[in-house]
NUROBA-997867 format. One record per atom (N, C-alpha, C): y negated, x negated, z negated; residue in three letters. Coordinates in steps of 0.2 Angstrom, whole numbers, plus 5000, padded with zeros to 4 digits. Example, Ala and Ser with C-alpha at 12.3 -4.5 7.8 and 13.67 -1.06 7.14 Angstrom:
<gutors>
502849344961ALA502249384961ALA501649344961ALA501149364965SER500549324964SER500049364961SER
</gutors>
This chain:
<gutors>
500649965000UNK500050005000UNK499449965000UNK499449924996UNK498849864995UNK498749855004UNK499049825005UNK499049775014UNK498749825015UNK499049885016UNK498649955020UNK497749945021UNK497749945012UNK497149945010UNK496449895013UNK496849845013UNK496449805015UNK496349785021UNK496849805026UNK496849795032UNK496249865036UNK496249905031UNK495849985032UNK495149955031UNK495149915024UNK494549905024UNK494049845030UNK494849785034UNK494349765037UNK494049785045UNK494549845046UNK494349885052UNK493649935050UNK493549965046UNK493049955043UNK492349915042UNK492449875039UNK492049805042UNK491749795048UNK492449805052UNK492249775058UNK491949815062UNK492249885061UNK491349945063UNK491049935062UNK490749915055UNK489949905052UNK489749845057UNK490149805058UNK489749725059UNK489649755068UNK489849805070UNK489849795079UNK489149845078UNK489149895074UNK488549935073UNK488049915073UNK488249855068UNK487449805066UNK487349795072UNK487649755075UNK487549725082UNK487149765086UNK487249825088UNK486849875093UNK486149895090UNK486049885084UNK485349885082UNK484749875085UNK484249905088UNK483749905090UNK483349835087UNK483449845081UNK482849805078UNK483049735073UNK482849705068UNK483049655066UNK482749665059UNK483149655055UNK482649655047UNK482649585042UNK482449615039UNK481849525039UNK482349535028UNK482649595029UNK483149585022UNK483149665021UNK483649685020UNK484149755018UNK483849765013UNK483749775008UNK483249825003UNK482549805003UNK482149865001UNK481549854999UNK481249934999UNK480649924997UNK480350004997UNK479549995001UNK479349945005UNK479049935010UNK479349935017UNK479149975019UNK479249975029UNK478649925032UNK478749865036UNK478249825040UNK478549845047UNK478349885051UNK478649875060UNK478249865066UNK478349845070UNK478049845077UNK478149815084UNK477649825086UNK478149805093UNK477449745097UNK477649705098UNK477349655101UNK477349645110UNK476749665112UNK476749665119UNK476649585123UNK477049585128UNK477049515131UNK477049465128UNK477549475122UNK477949415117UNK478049365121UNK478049315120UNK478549235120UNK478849225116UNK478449195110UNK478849185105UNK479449255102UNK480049225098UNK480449275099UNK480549285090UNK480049265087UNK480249265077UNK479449285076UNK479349335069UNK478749345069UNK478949325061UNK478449305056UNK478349295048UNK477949335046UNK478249355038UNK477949405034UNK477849375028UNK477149375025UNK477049315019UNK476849375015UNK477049385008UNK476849425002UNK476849384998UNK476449394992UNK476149364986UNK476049394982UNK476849384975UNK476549414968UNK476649344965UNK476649274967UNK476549234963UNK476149224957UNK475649274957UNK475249284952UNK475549314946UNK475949344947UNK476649364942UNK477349354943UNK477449314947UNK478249334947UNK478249254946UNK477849204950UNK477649134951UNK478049124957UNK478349184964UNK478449184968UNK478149224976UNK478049184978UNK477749194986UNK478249184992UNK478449234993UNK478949274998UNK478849265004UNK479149225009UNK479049225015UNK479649255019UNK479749325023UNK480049355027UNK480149325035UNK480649305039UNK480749295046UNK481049335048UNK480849355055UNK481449405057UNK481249395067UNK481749375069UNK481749385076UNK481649445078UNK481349475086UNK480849515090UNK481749525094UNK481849595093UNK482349635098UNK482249615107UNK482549665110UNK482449625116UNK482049665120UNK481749725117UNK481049755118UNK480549745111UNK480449695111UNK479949655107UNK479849675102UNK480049705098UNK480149745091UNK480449725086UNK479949725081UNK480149705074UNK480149765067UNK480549725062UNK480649755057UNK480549735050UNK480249735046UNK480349715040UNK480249775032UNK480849755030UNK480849805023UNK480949765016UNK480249775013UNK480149705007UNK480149765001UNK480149714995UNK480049764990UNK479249734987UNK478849774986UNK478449764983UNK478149804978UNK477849784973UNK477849814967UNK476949844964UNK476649794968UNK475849794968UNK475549834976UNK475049854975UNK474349834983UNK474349774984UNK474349764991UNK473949694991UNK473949694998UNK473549625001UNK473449615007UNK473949575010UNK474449575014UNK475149545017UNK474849505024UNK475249435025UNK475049405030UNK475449415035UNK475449425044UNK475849425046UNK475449355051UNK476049315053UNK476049265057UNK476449235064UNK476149225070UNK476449235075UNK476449185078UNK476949155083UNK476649085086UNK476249055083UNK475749005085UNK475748945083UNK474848955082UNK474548985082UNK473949035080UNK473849085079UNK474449135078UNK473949205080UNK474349235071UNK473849275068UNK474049285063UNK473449355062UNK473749385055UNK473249435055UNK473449455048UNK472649505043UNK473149525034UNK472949585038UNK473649625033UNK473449695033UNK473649715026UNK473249765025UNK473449795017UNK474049845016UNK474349815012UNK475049875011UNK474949885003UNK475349955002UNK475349974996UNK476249994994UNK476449994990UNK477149994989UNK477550064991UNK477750094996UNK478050124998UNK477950155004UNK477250115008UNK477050125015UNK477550135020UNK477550145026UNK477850135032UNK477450115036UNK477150075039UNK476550065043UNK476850015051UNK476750045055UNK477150035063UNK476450005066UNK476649945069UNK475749895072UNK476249905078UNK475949915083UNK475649885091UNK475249835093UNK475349775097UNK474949705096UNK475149685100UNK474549625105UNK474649605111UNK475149515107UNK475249495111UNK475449425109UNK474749395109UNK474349385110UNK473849345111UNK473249375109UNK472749375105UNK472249405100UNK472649475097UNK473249435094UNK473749495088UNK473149525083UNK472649495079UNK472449535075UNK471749585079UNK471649565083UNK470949615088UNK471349675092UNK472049655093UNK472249715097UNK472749745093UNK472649765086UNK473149765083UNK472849835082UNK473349915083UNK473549995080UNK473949985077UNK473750055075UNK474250075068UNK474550145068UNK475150145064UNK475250235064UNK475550235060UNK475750285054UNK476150295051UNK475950285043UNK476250285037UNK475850285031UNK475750205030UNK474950225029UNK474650165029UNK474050165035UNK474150195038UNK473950175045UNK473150195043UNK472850225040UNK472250225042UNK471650185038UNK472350165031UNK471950095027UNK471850035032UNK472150035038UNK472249965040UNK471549965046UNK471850055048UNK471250055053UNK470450055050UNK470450065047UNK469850045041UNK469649975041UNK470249915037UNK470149865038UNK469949825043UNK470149855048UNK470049805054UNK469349815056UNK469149875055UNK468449875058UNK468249845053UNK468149835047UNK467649815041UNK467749725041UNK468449705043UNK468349625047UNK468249615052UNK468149655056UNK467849645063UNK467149635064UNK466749695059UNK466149675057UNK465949625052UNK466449585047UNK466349565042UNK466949505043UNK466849475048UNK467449415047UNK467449355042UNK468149365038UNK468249325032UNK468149235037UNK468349205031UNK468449125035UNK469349115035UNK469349125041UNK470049095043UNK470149035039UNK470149005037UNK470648935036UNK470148915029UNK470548915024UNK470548875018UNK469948815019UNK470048765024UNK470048685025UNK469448725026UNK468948755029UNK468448795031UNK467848785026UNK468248805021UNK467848785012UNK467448735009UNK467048735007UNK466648685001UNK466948704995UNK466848654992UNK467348644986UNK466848614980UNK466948644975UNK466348604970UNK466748624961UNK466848554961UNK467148544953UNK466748574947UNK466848604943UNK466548624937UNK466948634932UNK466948604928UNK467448624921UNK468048614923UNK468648614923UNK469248614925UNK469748664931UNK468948694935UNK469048714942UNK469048704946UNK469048684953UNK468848694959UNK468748774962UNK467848764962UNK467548834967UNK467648834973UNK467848874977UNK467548854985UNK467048904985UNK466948904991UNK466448934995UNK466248945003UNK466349005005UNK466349005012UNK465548945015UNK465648935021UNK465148875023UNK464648935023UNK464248995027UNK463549015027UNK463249025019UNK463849025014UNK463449065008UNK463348975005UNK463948945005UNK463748875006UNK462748855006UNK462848875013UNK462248845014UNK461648885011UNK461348945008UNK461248965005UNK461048964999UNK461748924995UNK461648894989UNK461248844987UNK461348794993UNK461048734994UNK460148724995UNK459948774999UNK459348805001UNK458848834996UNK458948894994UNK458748934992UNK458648934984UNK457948964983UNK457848964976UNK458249024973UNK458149054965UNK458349094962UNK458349164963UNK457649184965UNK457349234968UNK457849244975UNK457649214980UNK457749214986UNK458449204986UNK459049184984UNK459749204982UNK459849244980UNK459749274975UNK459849354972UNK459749414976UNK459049394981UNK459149454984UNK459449444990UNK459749394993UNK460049385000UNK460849404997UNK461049384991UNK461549414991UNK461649484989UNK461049514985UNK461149564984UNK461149614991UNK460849604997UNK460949625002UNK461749605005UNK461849565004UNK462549535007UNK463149595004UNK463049614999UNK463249654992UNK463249744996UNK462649744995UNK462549814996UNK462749865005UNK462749785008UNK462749795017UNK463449825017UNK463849785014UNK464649795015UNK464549865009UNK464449885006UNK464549945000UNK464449985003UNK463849985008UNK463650045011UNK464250055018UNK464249995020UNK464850005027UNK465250055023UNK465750015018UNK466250065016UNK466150145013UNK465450135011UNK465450235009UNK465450275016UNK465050235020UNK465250275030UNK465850275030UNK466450225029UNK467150235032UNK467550265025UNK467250295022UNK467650375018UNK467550415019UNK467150435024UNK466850475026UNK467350475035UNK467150435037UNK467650405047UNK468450445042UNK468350395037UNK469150385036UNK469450435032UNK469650475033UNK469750535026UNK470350495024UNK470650495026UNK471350485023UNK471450435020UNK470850375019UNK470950305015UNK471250335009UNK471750285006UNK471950305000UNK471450274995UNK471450304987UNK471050284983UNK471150214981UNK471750204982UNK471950134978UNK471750084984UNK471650084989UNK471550044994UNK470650054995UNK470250124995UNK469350114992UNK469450064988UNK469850044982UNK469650024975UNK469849964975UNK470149934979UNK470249854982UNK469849824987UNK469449864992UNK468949864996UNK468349844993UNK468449894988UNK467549884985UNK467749814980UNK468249814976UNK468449724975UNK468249694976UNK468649694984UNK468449624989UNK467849604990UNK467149654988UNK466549634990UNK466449624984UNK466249694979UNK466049654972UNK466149594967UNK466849554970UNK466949504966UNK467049454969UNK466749464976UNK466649404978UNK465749384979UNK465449444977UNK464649454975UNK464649424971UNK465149424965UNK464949404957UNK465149334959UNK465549324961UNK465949234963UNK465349194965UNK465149224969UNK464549184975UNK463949174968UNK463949224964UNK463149214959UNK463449184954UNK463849164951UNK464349144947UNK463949054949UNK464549034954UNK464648974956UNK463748944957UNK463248994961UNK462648954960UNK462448944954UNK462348984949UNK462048954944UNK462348914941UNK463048894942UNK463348844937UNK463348794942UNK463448774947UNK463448734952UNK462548714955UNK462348754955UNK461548744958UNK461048754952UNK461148784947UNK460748824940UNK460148754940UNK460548704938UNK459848634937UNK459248634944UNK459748594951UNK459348594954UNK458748664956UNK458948724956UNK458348754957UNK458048794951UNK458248774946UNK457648794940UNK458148874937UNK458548884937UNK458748934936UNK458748954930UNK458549024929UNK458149054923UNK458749074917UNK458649064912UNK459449104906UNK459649154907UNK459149194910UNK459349264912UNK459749274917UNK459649224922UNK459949234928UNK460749274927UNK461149244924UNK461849254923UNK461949324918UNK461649384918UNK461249434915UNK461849484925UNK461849454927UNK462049464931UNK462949504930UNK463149474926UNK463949484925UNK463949544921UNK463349564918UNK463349624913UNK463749684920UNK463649674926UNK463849754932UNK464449724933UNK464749674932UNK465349704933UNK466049674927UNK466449734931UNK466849764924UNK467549684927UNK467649674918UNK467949594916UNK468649634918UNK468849684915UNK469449694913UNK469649754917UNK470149744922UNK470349824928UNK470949794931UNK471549834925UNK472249804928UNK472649814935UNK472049864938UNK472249894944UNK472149834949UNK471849774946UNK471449734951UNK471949684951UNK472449674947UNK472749604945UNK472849574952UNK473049614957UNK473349594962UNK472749584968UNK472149604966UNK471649584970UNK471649504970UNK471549464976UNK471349414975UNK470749384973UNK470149424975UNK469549394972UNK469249414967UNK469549474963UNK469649484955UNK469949434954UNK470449404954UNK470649364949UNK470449274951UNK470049284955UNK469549224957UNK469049214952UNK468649284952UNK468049294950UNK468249274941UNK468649304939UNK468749324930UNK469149254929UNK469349204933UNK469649134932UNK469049094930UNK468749104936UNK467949074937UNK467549084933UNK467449134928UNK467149184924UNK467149134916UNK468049134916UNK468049094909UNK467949014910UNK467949004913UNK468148934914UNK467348894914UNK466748954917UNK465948944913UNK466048954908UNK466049024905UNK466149034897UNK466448994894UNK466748954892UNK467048884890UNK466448844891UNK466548834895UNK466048744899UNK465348774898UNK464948824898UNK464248824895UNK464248834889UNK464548864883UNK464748894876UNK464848814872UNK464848824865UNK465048804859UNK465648784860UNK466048714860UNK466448704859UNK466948704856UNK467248754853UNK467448754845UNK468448714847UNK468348724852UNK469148694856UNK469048664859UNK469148594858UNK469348524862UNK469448514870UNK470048554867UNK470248554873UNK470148614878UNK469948634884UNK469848654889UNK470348744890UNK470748704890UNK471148764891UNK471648814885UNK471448784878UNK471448824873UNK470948854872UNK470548834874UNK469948864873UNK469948914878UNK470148914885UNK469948964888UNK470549034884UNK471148994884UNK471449034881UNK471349064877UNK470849054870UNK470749084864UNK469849144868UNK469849104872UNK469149164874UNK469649224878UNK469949214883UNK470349294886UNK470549324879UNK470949314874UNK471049344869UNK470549404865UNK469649364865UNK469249404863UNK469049444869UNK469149434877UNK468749474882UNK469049494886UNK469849504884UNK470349514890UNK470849564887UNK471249614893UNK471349664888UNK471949654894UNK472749694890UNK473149734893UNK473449664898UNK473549684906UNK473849664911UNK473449624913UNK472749614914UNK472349584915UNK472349504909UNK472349534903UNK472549464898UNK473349444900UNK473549464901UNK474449434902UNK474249384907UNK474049394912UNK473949354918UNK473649294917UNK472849324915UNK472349254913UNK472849204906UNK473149234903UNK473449194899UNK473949154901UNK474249184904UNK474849154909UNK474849094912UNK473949104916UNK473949054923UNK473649004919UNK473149014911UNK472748974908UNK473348914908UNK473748954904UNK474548914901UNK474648864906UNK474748884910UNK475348864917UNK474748804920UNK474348774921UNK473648764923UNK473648694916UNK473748724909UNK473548664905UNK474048624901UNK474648654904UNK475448614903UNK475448564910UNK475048584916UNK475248544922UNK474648464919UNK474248484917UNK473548414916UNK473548384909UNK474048424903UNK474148404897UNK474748394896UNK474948364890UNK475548374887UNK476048414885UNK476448404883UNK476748484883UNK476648484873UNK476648464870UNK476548464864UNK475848484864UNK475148464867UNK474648504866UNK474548584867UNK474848594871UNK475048684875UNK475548724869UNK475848664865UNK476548724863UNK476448784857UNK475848784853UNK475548844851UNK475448874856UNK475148894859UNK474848924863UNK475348974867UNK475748924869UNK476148934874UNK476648984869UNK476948964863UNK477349014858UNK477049084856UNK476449064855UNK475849144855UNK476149184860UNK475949144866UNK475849214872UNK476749234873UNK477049194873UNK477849204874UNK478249274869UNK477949254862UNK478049294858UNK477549374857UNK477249384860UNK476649434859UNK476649454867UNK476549424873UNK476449504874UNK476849534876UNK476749614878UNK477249624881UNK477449664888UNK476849604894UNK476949624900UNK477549524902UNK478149574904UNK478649504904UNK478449454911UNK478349504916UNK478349494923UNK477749434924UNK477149454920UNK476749414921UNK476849334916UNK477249344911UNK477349294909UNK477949234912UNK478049234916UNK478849224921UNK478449144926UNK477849144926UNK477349064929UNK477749014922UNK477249064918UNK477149014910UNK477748964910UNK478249024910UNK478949014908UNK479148974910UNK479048974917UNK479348924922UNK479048864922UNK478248854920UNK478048804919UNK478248744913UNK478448804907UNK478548764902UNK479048734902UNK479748764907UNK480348714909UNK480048664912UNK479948674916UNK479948624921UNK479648554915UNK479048574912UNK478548534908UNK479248484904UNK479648544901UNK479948514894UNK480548474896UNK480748484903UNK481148454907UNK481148364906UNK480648374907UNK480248304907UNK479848264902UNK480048304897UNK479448284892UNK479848234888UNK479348184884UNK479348164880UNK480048184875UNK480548144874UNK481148154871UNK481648204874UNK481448224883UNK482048274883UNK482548244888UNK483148264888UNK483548204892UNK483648194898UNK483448134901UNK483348124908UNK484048144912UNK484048194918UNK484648214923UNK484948174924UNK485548164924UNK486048104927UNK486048134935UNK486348064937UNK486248064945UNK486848004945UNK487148004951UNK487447964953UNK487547924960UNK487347854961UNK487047844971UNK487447794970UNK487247774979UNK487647694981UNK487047674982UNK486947594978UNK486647544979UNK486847494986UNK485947464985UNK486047434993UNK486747374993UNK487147364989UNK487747344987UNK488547374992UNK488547434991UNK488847484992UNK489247504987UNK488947494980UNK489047504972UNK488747564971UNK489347594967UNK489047674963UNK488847654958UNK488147694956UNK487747674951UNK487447734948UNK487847734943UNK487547804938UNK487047774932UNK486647824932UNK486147834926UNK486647844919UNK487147854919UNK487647854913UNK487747784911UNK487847774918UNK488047684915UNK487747644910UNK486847664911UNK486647614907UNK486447654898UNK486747704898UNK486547724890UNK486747654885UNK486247654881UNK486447594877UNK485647544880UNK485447544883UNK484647524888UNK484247554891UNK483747514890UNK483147554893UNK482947564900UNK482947614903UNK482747614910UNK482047634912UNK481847594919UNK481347594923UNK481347624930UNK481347694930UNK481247724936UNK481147744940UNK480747724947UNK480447734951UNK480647754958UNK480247784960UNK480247814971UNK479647784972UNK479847754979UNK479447704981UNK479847724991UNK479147694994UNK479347704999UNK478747635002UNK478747595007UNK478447545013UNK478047575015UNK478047665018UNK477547685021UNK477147715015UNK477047705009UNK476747725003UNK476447665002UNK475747675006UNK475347605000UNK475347584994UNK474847644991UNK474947634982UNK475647644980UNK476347634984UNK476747614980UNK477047544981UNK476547504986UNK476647444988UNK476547414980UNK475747434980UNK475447394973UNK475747424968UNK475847494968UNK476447484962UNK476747454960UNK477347424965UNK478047374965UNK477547314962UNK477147284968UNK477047224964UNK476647194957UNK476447264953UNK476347274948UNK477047274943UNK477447304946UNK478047304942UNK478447244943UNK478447224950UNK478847144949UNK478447084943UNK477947084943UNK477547064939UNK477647074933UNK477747124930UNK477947154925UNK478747124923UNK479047114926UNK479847104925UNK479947024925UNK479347004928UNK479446924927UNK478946904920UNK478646934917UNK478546934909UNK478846954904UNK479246994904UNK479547024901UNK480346984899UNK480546954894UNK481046914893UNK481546974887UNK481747004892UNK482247074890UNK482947084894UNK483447094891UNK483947104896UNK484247204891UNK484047214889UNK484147294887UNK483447324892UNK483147294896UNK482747354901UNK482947344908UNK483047414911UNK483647394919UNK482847434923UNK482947394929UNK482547414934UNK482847444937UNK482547524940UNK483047564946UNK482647584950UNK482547564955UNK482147584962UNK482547624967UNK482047684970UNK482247714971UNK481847754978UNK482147734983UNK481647704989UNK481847784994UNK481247804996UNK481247845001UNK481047835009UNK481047775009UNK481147745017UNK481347785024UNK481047775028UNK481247825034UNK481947815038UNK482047725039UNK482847725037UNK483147685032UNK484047695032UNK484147645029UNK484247565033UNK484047565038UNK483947475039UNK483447465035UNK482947495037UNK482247485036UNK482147475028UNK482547515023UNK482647505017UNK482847445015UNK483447425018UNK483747355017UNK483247295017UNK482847305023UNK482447255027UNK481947235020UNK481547295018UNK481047285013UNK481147255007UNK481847295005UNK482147254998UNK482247164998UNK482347145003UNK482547075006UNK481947035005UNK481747065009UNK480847035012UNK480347035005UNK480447075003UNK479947104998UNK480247054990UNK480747054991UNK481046994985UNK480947054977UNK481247114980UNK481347174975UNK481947154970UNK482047154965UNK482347134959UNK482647184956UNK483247204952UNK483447264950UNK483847284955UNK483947344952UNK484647394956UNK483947434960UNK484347454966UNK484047474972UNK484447544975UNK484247584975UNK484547664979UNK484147664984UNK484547724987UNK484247744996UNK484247804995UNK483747864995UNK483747934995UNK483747945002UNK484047985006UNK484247945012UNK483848025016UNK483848065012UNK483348125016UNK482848135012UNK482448065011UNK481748095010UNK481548115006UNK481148165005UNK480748215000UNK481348264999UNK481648275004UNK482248335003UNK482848295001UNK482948264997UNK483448224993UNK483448254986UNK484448254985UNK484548294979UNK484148254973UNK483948204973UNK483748154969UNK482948164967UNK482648194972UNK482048184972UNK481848274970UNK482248314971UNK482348384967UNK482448364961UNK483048334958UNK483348324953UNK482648314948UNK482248284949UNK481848244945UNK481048274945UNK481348314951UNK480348374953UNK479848304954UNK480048264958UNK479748224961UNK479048274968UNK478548264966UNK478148304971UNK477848274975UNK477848184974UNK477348134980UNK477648064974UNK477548044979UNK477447964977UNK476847904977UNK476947864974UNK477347844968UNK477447854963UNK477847894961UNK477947914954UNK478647864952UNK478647874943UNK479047814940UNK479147874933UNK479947854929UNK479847884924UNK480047804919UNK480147824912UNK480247774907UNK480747824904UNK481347784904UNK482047804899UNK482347774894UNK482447804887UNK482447754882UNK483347774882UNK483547694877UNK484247684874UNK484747744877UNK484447804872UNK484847864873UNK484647904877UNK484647904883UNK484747924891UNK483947984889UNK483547974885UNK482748014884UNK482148014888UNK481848044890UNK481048024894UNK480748014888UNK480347934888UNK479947904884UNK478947924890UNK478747944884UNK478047964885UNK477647894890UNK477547914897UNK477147864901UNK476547854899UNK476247794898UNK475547774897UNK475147814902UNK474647844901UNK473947884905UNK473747824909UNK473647764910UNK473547714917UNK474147684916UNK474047664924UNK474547634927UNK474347554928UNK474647484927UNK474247424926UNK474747374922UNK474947314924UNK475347264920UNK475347284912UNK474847304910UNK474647294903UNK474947334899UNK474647394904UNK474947464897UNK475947474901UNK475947444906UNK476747474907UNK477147404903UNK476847354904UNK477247284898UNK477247304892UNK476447344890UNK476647364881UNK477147404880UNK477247444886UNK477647524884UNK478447494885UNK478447464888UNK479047434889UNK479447384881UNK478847334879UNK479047314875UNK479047344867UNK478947394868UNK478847424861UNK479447464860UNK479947474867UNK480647534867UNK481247464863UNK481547504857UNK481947474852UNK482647474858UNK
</gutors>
């Protein structure tokens, strides 16, 4: 009976796989409660991308592919749990956002070549987007990041579109207030006309729209007076400005320039206020607590966290971090923290360094096990890596002072080949036991370790631990740190 069974279930099977087969369309993943579809007119390319973002919560950003039918049709079914604006990407320029809300269906028809100018719509959703499109047609954002000025303050990077850029740079107090406050109002007024055009805009996607301009209003008047405040005289009052808009609107979390604005928000409050915390990012932490509420603190806490475990210690963060982990009780938005704090603690100071196991340029197996009972010197290093040149010969330097035989050099080379590794080893008069990570960045080794760029080095004591790196890197503090491990 069994055999029966199974041979029933794989005829079975094999219906379903032939049915998949004749499918019209392609899907970019079998569940979800978002429909993305469309058809692409005089296609070439034959894969369209679909970029979503709840990394703000989940600490993942979701990239969907799905190959175009053979009548140029596409399909995608994501789950999404927020509003927000979705990217879609085509060929080798052509890209466009549209705003989806979680249970849309929304059907695009698009040329292959100016995809976002020839883009319709139908179906739910369709008349939020056909909204959009006109309000960026007349109001075109900055395509490209690299686009941006960038300006340091407290422990952020602002950017800023180039005209409003130019603007800040220009313009007195007076004469910025009111050009933004027109910038402000131009777009406020567009969108009360297309609620009117557009009856059917939903309210959740009005109330994302009016976002998009009001906090990026407040961002642009934000960043001048903290960035431009000296040079043009700017008055105490000026910042009398933030009193219009509202800090704390959980509907917003997923907006992106709400959570620009309220990032950028604390992180003045900090940097212009009373230091009563040292440190930067306790203190911004302990100010969301007095001016942040709900879903909207869960976040800001979260990214404060996640932000001051990557540039501090993990011992400075680890209140803070226990606080919010214990207290709040949105989880989802806690789930960066979390992640951050592993990885942090992965690596920290006393936690044990992964074992690994490779062939040295010997053609010897060399485990990190081997050397328990000594101190290890860890390092990724590559020829096409300048500052890893000087690196090495800061550490060859170091090894020839150092009259130790319990401290083992491990070099750990991501060379383009392995000749080429050999060659350098040879040439370079490199000392120590010697690996080949033989793919690069994408080497199990260079995951192992959350290696992100090179040169990086770790310090491992006796018992297989990560000992605390000195804050500069230089003969001096790597010999003391060296000599001081028992």
């Amino acid at each position: 009976m069994i055999p029966q069974i199974i041979y029933t279930m794989r005829i079975k099977t094999a219906i379903l796989a032939a049915l998949l087969s004749f499918c019209t369309l392609a899907f970019a993943q079998q569940e979800g409660n978002t429909q993305i579809s469309g058809t692409i007119n005089n296609a070439i390319w034959k894969q369209i991308t679909l970029k979503t973002d709840e990394s703000y919560k989940s600490n993942t950003q979701q990239s969907f592919d799905v190959r175009l039918n053979s009548d140029n049709e596409f399909l995608f079914m994501v789950p999404l749990t927020e509003p927000q604006f979705v990217l879609l990407l085509y060929g080798r320029n052509e890209f466009a956002r549209i705003y989806v809300e979680p249970g849309d269906a929304i059907h695009i028809t698009c040329n292959a070549t100016g995809m976002a100018k020839s883009m319709t719509f139908s179906g739910t959703g369709s008349i939020n987007n056909q909204a959009l499109k006109q309000f960026w047609e007349k109001y075109p954002p900055v395509s490209s990041k690299f686009a941006m000025t960038q300006y340091k303050k407290g422990v952020l990077y602002y950017d800023v579109a180039p005209d409003i850029d130019d603007k800040m740079k220009r313009l007195g107090q007076t004469s910025f207030t009111a050009e933004m406050r027109k910038w402000k109002d131009d777009r406020l007024g567009t969108l009360s006309v297309y609620e009117s055009i557009y009856a059917g805009m939903t309210p959740r996607f009005i109330k994302h729209m009016r976002a998009e301009v009001e906090y990026a209003w407040a961002y642009n008047m934000l960043l001048y007076g903290y960035a431009f405040g000296v040079k043009h005289g700017v008055m105490s009052n000026y910042f009398d400005f933030a009193m219009e808009v509202l800090l704390n609107d959980d509907d917003l979390v997923s907006n992106e320039n709400y959570r620009r604005y309220v990032k950028g928000f604390l992180n003045y409050k900090y940097d212009s206020g009373p230091k009563t915390d040292a440190n930067p990012y306790i203190g911004q932490y302990n100010l969301s607590k007095r001016m942040l509420n709900g879903k909207t603190q869960a976040y800001f806490q979260s990214d404060i966290i996640v932000r001051g475990l990557r540039k501090t210690e993990l011992h400075t963060m680890l209140d803070v971090y226990n606080e919010f982990v214990m207290t709040t009780p949105y989880y989802d938005y806690s789930i960066p923290a979390l992640d951050m704090f592993y990885e942090k603690n992965l690596y920290a100071n006393g936690s044990p360094a992964p074992q690994f196991t490779m062939v040295d340029i010997n053609g010897n197996q060399v485990s990190l096990y081997d050397y328990l009972g000594k101190n290890v010197y860890l390092d990724f290093w590559a020829t096409w890596c300048a500052p890893c040149i000087r690196k090495m010969e800061i550490t060859e330097s170091v090894k020839r002072q150092l009259n130790r035989d319990d401290i083992v050099f491990i070099h750990i080379s991501l060379e383009r080949t392995q000749e080429l590794w050999q060659e350098a080893v040879i040439n370079r008069n490199i000392n120590g036991i010697n690996l080949y990570a033989d793919a690069g960045m994408d080497s199990a080794i260079i995951k192992t370790y959350n290696v992100k760029a090179i040169p990086e080095y770790f310090i491992i004591d006796k018992n297989g631990n990560f000992v605390r790196k000195p804050k500069q890197f230089n003969s001096m503090t790597i010999k003391q740190t060296l000599e001081t491990l028992h």
